[in-house]
C-alpha positions as CSV (number, residue, x, y, z in Angstrom):
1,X,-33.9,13.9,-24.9
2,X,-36.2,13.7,-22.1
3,X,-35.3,11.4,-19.1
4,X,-37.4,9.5,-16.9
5,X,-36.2,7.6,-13.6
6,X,-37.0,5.2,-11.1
7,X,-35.6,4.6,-7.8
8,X,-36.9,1.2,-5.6
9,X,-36.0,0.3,-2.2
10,X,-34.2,-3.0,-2.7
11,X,-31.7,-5.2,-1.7
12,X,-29.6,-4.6,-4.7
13,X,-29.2,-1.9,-7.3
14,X,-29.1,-1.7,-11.2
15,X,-29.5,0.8,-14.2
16,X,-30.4,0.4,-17.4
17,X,-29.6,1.7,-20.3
18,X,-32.1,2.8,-23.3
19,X,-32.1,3.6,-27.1
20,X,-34.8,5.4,-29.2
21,X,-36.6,8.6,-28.8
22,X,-36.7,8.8,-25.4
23,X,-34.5,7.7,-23.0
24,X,-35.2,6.4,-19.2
25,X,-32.6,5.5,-16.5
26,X,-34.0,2.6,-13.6
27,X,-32.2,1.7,-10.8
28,X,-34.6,-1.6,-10.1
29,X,-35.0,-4.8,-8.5
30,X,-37.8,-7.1,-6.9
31,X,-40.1,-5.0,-5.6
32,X,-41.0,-1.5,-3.9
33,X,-42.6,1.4,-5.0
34,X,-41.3,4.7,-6.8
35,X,-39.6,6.6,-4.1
36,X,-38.1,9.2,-6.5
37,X,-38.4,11.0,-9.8
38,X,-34.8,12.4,-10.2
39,X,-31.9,10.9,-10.7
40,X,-30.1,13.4,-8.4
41,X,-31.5,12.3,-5.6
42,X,-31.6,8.6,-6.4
43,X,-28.5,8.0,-6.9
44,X,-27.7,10.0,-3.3
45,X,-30.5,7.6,-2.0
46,X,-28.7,4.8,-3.3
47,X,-25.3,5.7,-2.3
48,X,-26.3,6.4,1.3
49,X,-28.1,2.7,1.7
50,X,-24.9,1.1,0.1
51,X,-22.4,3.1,2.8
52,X,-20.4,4.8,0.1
53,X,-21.1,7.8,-1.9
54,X,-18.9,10.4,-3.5
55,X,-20.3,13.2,-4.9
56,X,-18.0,13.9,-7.5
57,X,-18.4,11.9,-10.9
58,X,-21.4,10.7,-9.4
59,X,-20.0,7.6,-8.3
60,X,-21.7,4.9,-5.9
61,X,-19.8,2.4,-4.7
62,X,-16.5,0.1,-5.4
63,X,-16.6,-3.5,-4.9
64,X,-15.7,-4.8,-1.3
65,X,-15.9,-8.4,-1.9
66,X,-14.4,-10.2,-4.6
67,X,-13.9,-13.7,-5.9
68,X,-10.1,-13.3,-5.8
69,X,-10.1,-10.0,-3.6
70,X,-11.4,-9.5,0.2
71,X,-12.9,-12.5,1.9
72,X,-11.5,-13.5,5.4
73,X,-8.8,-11.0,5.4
74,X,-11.0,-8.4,4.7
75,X,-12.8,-6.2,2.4
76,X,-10.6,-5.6,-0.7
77,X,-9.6,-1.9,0.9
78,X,-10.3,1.8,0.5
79,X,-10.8,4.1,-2.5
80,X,-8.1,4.2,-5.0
81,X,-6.8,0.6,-4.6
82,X,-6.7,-1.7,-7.2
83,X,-9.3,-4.8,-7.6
84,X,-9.4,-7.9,-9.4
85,X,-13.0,-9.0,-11.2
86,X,-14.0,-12.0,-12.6
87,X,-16.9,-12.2,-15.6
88,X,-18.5,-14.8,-18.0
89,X,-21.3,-14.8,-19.9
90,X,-23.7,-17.6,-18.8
91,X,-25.3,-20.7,-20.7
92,X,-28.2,-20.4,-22.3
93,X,-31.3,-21.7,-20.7
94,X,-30.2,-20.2,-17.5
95,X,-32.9,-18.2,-15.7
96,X,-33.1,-14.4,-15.6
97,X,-35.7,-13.1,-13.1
98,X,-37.4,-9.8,-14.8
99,X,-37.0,-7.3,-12.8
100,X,-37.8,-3.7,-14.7
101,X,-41.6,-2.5,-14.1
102,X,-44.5,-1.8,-16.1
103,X,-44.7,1.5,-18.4
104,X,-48.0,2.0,-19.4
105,X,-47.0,5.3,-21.4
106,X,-44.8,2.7,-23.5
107,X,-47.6,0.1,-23.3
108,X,-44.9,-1.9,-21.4
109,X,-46.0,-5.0,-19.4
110,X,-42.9,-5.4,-17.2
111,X,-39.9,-7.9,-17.9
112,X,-40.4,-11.0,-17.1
113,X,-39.4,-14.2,-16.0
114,X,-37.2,-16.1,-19.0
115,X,-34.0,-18.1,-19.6
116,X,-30.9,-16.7,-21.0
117,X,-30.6,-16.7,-24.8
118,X,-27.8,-14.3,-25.5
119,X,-25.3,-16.6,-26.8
120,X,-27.7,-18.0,-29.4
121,X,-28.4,-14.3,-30.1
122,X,-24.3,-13.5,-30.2
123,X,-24.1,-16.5,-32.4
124,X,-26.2,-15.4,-35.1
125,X,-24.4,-12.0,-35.0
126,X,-20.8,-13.5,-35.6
127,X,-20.9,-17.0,-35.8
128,X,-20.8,-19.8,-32.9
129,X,-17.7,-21.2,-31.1
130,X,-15.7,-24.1,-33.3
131,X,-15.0,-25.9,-30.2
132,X,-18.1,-25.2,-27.8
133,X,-15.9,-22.9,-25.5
134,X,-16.8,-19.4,-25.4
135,X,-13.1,-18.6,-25.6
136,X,-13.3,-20.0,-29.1
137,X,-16.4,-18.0,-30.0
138,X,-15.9,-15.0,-32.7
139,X,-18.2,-13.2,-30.3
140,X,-15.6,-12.9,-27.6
141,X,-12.8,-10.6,-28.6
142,X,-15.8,-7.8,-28.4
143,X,-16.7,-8.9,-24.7
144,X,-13.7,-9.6,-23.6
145,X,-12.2,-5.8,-25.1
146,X,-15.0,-4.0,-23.3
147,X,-13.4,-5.4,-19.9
148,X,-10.1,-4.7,-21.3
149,X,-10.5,-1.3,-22.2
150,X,-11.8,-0.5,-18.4
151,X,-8.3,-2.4,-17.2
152,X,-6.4,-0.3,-19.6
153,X,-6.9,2.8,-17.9
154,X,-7.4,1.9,-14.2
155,X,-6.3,-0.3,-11.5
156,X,-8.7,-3.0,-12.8
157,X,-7.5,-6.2,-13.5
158,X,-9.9,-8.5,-15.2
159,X,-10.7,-12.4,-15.5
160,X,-12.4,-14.8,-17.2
161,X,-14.3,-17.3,-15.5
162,X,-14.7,-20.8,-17.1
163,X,-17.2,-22.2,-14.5
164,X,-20.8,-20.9,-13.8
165,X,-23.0,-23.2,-11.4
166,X,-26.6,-22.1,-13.4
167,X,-27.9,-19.9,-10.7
168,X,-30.1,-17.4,-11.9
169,X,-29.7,-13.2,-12.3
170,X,-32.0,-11.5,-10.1
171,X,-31.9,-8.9,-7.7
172,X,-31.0,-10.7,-5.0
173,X,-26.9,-10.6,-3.9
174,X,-26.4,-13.9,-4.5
175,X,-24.2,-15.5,-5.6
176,X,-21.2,-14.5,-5.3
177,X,-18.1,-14.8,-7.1
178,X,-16.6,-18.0,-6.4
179,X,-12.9,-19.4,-8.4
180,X,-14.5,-22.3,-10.4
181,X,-17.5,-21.5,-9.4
182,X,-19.2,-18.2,-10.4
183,X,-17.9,-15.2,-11.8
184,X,-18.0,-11.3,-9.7
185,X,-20.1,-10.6,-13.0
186,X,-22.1,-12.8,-14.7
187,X,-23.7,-11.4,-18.1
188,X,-27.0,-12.9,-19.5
189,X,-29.9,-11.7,-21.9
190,X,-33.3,-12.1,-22.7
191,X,-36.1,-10.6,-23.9
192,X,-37.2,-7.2,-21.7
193,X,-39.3,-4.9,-24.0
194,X,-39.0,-5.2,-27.2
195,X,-37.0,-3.2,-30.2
196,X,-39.2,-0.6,-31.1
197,X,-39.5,3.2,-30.0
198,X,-37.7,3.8,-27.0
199,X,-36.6,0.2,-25.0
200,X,-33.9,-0.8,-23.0
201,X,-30.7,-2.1,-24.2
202,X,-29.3,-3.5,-20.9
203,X,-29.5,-2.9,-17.7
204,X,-26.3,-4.1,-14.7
205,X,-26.2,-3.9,-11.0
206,X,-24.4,-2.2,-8.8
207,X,-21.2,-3.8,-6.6
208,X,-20.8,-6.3,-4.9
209,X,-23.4,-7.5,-7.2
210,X,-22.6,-6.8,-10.8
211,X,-24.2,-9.3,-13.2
212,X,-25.5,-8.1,-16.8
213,X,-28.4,-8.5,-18.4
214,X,-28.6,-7.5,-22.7
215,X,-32.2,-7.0,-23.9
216,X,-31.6,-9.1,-26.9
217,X,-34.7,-8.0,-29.1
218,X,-32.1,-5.4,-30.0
219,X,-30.1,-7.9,-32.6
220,X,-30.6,-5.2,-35.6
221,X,-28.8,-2.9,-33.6
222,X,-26.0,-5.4,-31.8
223,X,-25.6,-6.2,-34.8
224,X,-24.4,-3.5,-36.5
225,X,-21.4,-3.3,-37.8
226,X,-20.3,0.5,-37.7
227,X,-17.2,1.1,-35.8
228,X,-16.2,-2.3,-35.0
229,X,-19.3,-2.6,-33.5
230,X,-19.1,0.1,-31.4
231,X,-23.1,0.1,-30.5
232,X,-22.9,-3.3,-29.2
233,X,-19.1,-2.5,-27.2
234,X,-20.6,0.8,-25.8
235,X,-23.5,-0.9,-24.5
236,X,-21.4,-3.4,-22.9
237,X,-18.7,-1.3,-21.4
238,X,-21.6,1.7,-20.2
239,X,-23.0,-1.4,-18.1
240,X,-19.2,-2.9,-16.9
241,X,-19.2,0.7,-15.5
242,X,-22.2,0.6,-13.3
243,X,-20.8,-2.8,-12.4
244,X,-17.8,-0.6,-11.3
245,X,-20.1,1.8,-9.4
246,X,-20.2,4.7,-11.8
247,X,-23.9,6.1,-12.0
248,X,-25.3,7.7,-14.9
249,X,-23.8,11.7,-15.2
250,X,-24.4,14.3,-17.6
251,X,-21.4,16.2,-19.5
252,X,-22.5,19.1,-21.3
253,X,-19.3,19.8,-23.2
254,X,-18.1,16.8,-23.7
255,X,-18.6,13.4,-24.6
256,X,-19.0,10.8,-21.2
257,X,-19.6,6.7,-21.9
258,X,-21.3,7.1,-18.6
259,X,-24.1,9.3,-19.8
260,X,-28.0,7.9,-20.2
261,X,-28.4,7.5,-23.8
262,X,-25.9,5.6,-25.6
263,X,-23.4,7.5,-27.5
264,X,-21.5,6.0,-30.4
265,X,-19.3,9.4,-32.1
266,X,-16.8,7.8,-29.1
267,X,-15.3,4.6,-28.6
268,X,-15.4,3.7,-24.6
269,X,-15.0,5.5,-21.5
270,X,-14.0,9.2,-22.1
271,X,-12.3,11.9,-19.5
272,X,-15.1,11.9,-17.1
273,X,-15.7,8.3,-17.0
274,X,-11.8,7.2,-16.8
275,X,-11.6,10.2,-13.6
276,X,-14.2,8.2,-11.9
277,X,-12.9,4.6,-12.2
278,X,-9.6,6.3,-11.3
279,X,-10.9,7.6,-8.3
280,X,-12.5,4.5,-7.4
281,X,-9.2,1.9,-8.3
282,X,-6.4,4.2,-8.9
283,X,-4.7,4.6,-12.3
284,X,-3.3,1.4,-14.1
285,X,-0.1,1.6,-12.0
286,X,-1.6,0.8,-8.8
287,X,-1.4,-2.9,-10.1
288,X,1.0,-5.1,-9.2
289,X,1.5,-3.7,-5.8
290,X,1.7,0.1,-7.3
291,X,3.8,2.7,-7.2
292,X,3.4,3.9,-3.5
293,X,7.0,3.5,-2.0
294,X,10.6,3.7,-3.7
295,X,10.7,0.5,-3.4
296,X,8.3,0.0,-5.7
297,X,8.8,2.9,-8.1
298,X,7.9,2.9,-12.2
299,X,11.3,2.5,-13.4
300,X,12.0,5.4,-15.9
301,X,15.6,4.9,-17.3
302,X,19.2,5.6,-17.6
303,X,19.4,9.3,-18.9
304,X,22.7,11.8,-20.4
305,X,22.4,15.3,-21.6
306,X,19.7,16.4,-24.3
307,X,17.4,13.9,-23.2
308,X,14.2,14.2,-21.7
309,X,11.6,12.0,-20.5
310,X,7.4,11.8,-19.7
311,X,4.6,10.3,-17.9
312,X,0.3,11.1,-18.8
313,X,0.7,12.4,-22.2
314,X,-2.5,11.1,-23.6
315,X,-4.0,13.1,-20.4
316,X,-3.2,16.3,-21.8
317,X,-5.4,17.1,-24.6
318,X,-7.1,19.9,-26.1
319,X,-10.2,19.6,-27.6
320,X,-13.6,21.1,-29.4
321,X,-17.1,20.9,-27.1
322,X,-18.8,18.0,-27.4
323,X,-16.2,15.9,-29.2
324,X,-14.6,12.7,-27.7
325,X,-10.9,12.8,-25.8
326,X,-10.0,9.4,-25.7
327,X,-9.8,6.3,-28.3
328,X,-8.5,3.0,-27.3
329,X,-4.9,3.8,-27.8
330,X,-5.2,6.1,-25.1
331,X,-3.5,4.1,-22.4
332,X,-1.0,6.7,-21.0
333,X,-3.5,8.7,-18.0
334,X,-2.0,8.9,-14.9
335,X,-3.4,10.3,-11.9
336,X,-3.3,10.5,-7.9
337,X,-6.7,9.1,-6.6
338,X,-6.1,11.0,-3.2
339,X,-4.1,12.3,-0.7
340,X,-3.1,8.8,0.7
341,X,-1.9,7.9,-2.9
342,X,2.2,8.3,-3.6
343,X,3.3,8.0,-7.2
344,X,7.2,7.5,-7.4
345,X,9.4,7.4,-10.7
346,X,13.0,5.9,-10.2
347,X,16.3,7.4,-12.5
348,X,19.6,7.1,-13.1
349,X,21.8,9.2,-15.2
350,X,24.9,8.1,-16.7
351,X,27.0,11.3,-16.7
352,X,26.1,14.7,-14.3
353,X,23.2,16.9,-15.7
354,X,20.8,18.9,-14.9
355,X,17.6,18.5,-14.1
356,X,14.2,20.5,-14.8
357,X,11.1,18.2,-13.6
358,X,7.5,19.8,-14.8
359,X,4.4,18.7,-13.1
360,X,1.0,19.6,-14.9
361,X,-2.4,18.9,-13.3
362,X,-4.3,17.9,-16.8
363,X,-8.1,18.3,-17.5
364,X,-10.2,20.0,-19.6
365,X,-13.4,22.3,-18.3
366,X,-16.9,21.1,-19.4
367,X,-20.9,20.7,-17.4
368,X,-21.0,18.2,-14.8
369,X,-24.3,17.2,-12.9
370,X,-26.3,14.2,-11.9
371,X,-29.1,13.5,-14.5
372,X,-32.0,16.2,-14.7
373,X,-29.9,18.4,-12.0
374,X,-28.5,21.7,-13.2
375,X,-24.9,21.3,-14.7
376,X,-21.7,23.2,-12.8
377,X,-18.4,24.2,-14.6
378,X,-16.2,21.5,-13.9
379,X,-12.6,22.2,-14.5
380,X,-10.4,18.6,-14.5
381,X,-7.3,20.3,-14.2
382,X,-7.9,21.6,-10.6
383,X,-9.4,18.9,-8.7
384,X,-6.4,18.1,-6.9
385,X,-3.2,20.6,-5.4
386,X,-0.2,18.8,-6.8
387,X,3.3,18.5,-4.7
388,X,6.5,17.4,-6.6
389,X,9.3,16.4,-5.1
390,X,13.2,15.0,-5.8
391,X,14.7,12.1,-3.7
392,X,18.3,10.5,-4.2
393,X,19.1,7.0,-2.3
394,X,22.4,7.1,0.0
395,X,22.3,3.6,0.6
396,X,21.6,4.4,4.7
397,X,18.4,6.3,3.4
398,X,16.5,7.9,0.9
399,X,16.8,11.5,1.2
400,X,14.6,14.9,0.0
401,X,16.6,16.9,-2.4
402,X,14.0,19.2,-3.4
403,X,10.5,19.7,-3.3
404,X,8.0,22.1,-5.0
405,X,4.6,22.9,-3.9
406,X,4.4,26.7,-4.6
407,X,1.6,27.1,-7.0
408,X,-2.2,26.5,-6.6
409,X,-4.9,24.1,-7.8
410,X,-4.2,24.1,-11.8
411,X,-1.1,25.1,-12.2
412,X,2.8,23.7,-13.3
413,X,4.8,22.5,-10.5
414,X,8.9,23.1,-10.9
415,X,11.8,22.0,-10.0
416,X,14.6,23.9,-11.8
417,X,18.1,22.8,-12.5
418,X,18.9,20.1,-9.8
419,X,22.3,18.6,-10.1
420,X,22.5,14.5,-10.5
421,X,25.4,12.5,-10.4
422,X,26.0,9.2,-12.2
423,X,26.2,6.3,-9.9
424,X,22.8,7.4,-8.0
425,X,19.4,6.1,-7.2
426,X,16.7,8.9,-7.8
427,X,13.1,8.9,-6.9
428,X,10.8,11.6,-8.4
429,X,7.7,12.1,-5.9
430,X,4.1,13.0,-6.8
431,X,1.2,13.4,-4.3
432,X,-1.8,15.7,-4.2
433,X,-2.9,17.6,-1.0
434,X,-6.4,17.2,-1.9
435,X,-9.1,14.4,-1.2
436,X,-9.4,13.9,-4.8
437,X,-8.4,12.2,-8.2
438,X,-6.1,14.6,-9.9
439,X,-4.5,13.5,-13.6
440,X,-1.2,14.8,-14.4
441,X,1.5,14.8,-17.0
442,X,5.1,14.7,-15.7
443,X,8.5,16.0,-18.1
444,X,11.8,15.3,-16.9
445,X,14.3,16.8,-19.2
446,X,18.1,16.7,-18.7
447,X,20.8,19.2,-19.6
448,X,24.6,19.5,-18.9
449,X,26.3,20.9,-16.6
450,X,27.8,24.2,-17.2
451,X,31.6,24.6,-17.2
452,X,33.2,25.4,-13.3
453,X,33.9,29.2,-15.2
454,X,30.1,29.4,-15.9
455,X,28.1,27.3,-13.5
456,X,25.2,28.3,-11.3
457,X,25.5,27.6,-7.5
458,X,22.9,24.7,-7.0
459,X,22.2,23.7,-3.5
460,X,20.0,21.1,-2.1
461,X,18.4,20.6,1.2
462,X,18.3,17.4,2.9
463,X,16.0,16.3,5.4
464,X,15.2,12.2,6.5
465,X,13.2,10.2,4.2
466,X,12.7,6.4,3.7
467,X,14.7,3.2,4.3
468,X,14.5,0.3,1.8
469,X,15.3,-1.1,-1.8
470,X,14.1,-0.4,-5.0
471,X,12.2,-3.3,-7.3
472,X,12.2,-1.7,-11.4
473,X,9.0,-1.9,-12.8
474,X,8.5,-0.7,-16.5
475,X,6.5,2.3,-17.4
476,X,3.4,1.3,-19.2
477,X,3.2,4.5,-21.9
478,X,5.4,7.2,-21.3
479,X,7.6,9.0,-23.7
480,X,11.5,9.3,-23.9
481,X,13.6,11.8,-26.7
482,X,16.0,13.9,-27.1
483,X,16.1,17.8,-26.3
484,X,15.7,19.7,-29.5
């Protein structure tokens, strides 16, 4: 399908999303004139005048500011750390400013000026709230799910906001999210051009300014009932992701939420779109003060012989060109977001073994590009150079037993055959020597020691590591069994 896109100079950003036989992307706001006609060097335009761009996953820019996060303290930190956003949708009868331009080629006048009705809209797709909160509506399980499906796979955490003070959406940056006040995003709808041919389905601003706004002409196809309603869920989680500060890509070879023209073969954010939210807010174990120290290691068991053990499963897939990776079961993708980011994995074992730890960079190979700009190989699995490396706790310290970082971008880090001993704290290390996000799949799989008659001569070097206790946390997906 043919693209066409506008860039305005503007105080805040948005993109919007269309449906029919032709598709258009529009960054937009009050006014200006067209300053670009590709969406390659938009987005680059828009990155640069927000302070943040990354060129990978053609990402713009993470929140700074939120109602729970930043403030006087300070922004809400750098790339890879986890944020906390609030949403609601707003009462109708609250104002929407129009704010996408005239198309005379679509005999389009402009959006204009008019109140929020997307709740009566909602309504008459599933049936109003019992109790007049939204909470109570049948129409919230399918917002609320979009926002959930982001958090399942990143270092999101979202709200729900019960207040909204009737301010209206426009382009401007106010106002911010405030607790019992105003949500980070605030979703709304009107009327913006119509249902017929090619039209918008929604459009969403960039952060720190992330409201919503659904063109709700588009009822027939909201309300469709195919896939749970996966047209009207893919609409709403495409725009939670600019509201993230993912830009629109192109994936030839695969299947991207992210992309221009809604896509509904998937079901949410796919491998390109869950990289760049990763790279943005870190993987889902960055919440909750992450997984940075030993201290504050995933807490991976008590393991004897035969047993085996693993982390970013649902990472490693194989697949056919063009067809989807992820469904919303997929909650087990683990990643370093950078070289600053530490992922540690505490163990114990309850009789001596031996252990073998695999580390796999993950990622499969497709077409990556901006919109309209000429698509590059982009292999997943070598994004990031991945170190793997064994600590044991002495009580005085926590000390380096053995380290691997032998191989090259894309391939399996080992260590082979390390001897454990009941009774001791281990820590299992993975970084990345690369600026970049980098998923992974970790195996730790245990076997007994060999007889004195029989055994191998193991040795382990020690160097100084770091002071401090160890907090459990429970591992979100991974996977524990015996050795066959």
């Amino acid at each position: 399908m043919p693209t066409r896109c506008f860039i305005f100079a503007l105080a805040a950003l948005c993109c919007a999303l269309m449906v029919g036989d032709a598709a258009a992307c529009a960054f937009c706001g009050r006014a200006g004139d067209c300053l670009f006609d590709s969406a390659g060097a938009g987005q680059e335009e828009a990155g640069s005048e927000a302070g943040d761009n990354y060129a990978e996953f053609q990402i713009f820019r993470r929140w700074t500011y939120t109602a729970t996060d930043g403030g006087s303290a300070g922004p809400t930190g750098s790339r890879g750390e986890p944020v906390t956003v609030t949403w609601r949708v707003i009462d109708d009868g609250t104002p929407i400013t129009g704010v996408l331009p005239a198309d005379p080629e679509r005999e389009f006048e402009g959006e204009q000026d008019s109140p929020s009705n997307l709740v009566a809209m909602l309504d008459g797709v599933f049936g109003a709230s019992a109790t007049g909160q939204q909470a109570d509506a049948p129409w919230f399980s399918y917002i609320e799910r979009s926002f959930d499906r982001w958090a399942a796979v990143s270092g999101l955490t979202f709200v729900h906001e019960l207040a909204d003070g009737g301010a209206a959406i426009d382009s401007t940056n106010a106002p911010y999210g405030r607790p019992g006040r105003y949500a980070d995003v605030r979703i709304g709808g009107h009327s913006i051009d119509g249902s017929s041919g090619a039209n918008t389905l929604a459009y969403n601003y960039f952060p720190d300014h992330s409201d919503m706004v659904v063109d709700t002409d588009n009822v027939a196809f909201f309300s469709n009932d195919f896939g749970d309603y996966r047209r009207l869920r893919n609409t709403l989680m495409h725009e939670i992701g600019h509201g993230l500060g993912l830009g629109h890509v192109s994936a030839a070879g695969s299947a991207a939420l992210m992309e221009p023209t809604l896509g509904v073969t998937f079901d949410g954010p796919q491998y390109d779109d869950v990289l760049a939210v990763q790279r943005l807010y870190g993987d889902a174990f960055e919440k909750d003060g992450g997984n940075d120290t030993p201290a504050t290691a995933v807490d991976a068991g008590e393991f004897q012989r035969g047993e085996s053990w693993a982390i970013g499963l649902d990472g490693d897939v194989s697949f056919a060109a063009g067809q989807p990776f992820f469904t919303a079961e997929h909650t087990d993708l683990v990643s370093v977001d950078d070289i600053s980011d530490l992922d540690y994995y505490h163990l114990r074992v309850l009789e001596p073994v031996l252990l073998t730890a695999n580390l796999k960079p993950v990622g499969p190979t497709y077409q990556e590009s901006a919109v309209d700009e000429t698509a590059e190989p982009f292999d997943a699995s070598e994004l990031g150079d991945l170190e793997l490396a064994l600590y044991e706790d002495l009580s005085s310290a926590i000390v380096s037993v053995a380290a691997s970082d032998t191989v090259g971008l894309g391939l399996t880090e080992r260590l082979r055959r390390i001897e454990l001993a009941p009774g001791t704290d281990y820590y299992v290390r993975v970084r990345s020597q690369t600026a970049n996000v980098q998923m992974y799949r970790l195996d730790l799989m245990f076997q007994a020691v060999p007889e004195p008659a029989s055994a191998w001569l193991l040795a382990a070097a020690v160097v100084c590591g770091f002071r401090g206790s160890r907090a459990q946390r429970a591992p979100l997906d991974a996977r524990r069994s015996a050795v066959p």
